[in-house]
C-alpha positions in Angstrom: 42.1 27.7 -19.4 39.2 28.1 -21.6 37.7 31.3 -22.3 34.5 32.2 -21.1 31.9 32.7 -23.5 29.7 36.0 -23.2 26.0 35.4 -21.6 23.1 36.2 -23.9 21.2 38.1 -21.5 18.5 38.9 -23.7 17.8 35.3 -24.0 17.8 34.9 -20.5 15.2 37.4 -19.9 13.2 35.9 -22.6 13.1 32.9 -20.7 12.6 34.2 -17.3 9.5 36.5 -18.9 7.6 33.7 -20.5 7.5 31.8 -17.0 8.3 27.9 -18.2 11.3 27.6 -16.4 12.0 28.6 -12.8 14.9 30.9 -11.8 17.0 27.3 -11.2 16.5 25.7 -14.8 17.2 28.7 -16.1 20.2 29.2 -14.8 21.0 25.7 -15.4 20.2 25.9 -19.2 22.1 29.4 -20.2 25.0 28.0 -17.6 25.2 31.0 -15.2 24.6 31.1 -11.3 21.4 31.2 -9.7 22.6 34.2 -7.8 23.6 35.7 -10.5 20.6 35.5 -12.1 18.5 36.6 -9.0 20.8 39.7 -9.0 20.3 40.2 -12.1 16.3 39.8 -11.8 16.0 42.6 -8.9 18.6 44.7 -10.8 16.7 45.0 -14.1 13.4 44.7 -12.6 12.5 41.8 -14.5 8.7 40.6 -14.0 6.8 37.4 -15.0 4.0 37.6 -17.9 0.2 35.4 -17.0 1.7 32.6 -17.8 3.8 32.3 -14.2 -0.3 33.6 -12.7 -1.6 30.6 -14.7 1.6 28.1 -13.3 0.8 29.5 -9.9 -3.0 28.8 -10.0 -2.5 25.4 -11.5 -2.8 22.1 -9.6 0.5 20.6 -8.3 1.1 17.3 -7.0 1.0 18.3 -3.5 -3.0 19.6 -3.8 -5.5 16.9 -3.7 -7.6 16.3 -7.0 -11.3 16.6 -6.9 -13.1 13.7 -6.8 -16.6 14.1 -7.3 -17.7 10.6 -6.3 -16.8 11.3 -2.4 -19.5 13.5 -1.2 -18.4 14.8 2.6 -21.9 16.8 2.8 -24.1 13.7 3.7 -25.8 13.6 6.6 -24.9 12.4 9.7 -27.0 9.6 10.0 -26.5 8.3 6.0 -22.3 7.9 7.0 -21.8 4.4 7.6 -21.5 3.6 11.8 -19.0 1.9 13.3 -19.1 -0.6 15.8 -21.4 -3.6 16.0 -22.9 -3.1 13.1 -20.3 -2.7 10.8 -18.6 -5.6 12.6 -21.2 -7.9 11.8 -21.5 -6.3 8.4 -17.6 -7.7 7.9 -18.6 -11.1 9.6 -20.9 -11.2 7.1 -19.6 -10.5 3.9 -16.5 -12.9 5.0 -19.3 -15.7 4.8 -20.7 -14.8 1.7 -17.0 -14.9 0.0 -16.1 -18.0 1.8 -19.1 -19.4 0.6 -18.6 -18.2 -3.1 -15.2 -19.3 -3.2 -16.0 -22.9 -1.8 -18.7 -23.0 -4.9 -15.7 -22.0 -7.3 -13.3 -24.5 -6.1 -16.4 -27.5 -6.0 -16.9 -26.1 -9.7 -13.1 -26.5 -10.4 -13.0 -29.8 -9.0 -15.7 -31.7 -10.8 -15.0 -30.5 -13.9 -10.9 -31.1 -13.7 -10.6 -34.1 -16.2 -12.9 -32.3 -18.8 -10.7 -29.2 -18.4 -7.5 -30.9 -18.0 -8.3 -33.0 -21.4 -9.7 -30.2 -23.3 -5.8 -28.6 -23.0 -4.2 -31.5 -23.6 -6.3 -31.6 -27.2 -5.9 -27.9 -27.2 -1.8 -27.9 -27.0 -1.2 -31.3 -29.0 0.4 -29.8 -31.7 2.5 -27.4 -29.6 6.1 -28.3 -30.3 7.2 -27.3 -26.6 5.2 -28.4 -24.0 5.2 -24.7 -21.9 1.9 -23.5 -22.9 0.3 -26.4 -21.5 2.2 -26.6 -18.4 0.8 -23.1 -18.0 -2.2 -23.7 -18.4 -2.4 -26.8 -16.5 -1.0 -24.4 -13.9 -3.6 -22.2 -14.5 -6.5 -24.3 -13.3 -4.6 -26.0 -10.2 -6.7 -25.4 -7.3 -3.5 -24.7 -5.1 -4.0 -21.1 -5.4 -7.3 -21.0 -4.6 -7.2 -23.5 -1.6 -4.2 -20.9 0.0 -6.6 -18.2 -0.4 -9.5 -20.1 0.8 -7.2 -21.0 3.9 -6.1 -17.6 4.6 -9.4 -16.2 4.7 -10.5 -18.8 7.2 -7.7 -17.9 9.2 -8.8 -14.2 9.1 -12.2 -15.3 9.7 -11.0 -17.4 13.0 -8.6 -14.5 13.8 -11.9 -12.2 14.3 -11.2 -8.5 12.1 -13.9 -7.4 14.2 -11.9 -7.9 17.4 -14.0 -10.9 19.0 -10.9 -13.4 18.1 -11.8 -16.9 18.6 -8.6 -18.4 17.9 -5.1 -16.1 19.5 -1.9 -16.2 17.2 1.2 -17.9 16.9 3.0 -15.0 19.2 -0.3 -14.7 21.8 0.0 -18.8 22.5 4.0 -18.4 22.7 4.2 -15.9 25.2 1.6 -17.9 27.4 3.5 -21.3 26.9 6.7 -19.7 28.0 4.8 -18.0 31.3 3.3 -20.8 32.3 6.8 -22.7 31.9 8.1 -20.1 34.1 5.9 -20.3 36.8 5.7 -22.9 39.8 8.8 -25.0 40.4 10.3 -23.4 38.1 9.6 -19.8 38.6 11.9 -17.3 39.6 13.0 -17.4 43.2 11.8 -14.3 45.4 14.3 -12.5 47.5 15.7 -13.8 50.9 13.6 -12.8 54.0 15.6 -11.4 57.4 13.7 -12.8 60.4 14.7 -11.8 63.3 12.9 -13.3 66.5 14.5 -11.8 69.7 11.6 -12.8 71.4 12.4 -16.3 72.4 
């Protein structure tokens, strides 16, 4: 079994005293228990110097940082309003980026050959041919006509709430109830009649 070394104390108080380390590290560090070392803390009346005052006032992680752009004091009536307003403030920035990125891809697409031949003088002396399969890559319009797509989708799909077109799941679950209704809807429970008046 191997012997136990003694514990340098002094050390340990040193460490505890300048206020780097919590009680845990410490204890970790000089390899003693952390009861031991709390015991040892309330028996010799061990106390902190500033520095744990100035670790203590310090932000952590957990506080939020100041941000001196957001301004919560503005009056009521400068906050922007929800509702109408704002949705026709979305409706119409989603025009205005359509509209900018149907100018980009009209741009791309009249000047492809000029582009497309200025890489292929550009890369001629390449040995391998991957930086111009890159940058052909690069000016495909595929990318740009998936987002251009999406965001008519959105658009159609109404963020504002006044959806013009219902989705995949929406039209599903209709399909399948009208399937399920008339002949071949599901049969109601047997009715007793009793006549005993005939």
């Amino acid at each position: 079994m191997p012997k136990k070394t003694d514990t340098d104390w002094h050390a340990i108080e040193a460490d505890f005293r300048a206020g780097a380390l919590s009680n845990r590290q410490i204890a970790k560090k000089h390899g003693v228990a952390e009861s031991t070392l709390r015991k040892r803390i309330a028996s010799g009346g061990w106390v902190r110097t500033s520095a744990q005052k100035v670790r203590k006032n310090t932000k952590t992680a957990h506080q939020p940082a100041h941000n001196p752009q957001r301004n919560p004091a503005l009056p009521r009536e400068k906050l922007p309003s929800t509702g109408r307003r704002s949705a026709a403030n979305v409706d119409e920035r989603m025009d205005e980026m359509v509209s900018r990125l149907l100018g980009e891809l009209e741009d791309t697409t009249s000047h492809l050959g000029e582009i497309s031949k200025a890489i292929e003088l550009e890369t001629a002396d390449d040995t391998g041919s991957r930086r111009r399969d890159a940058m052909l890559k690069a000016i495909t319009i595929k990318e740009r006509t998936e987002s251009l797509h999406k965001l008519r989708q959105t658009h159609m799909m109404g963020v504002t709430g006044s959806g013009k077109k219902k989705g995949v799941k929406e039209e599903r679950r209709e399909a399948a109830e009208k399937a399920a209704s008339g002949k071949f809807s599901r049969m109601s429970s047997p009715k007793l009649v009793v006549n005993n008046g005939k």
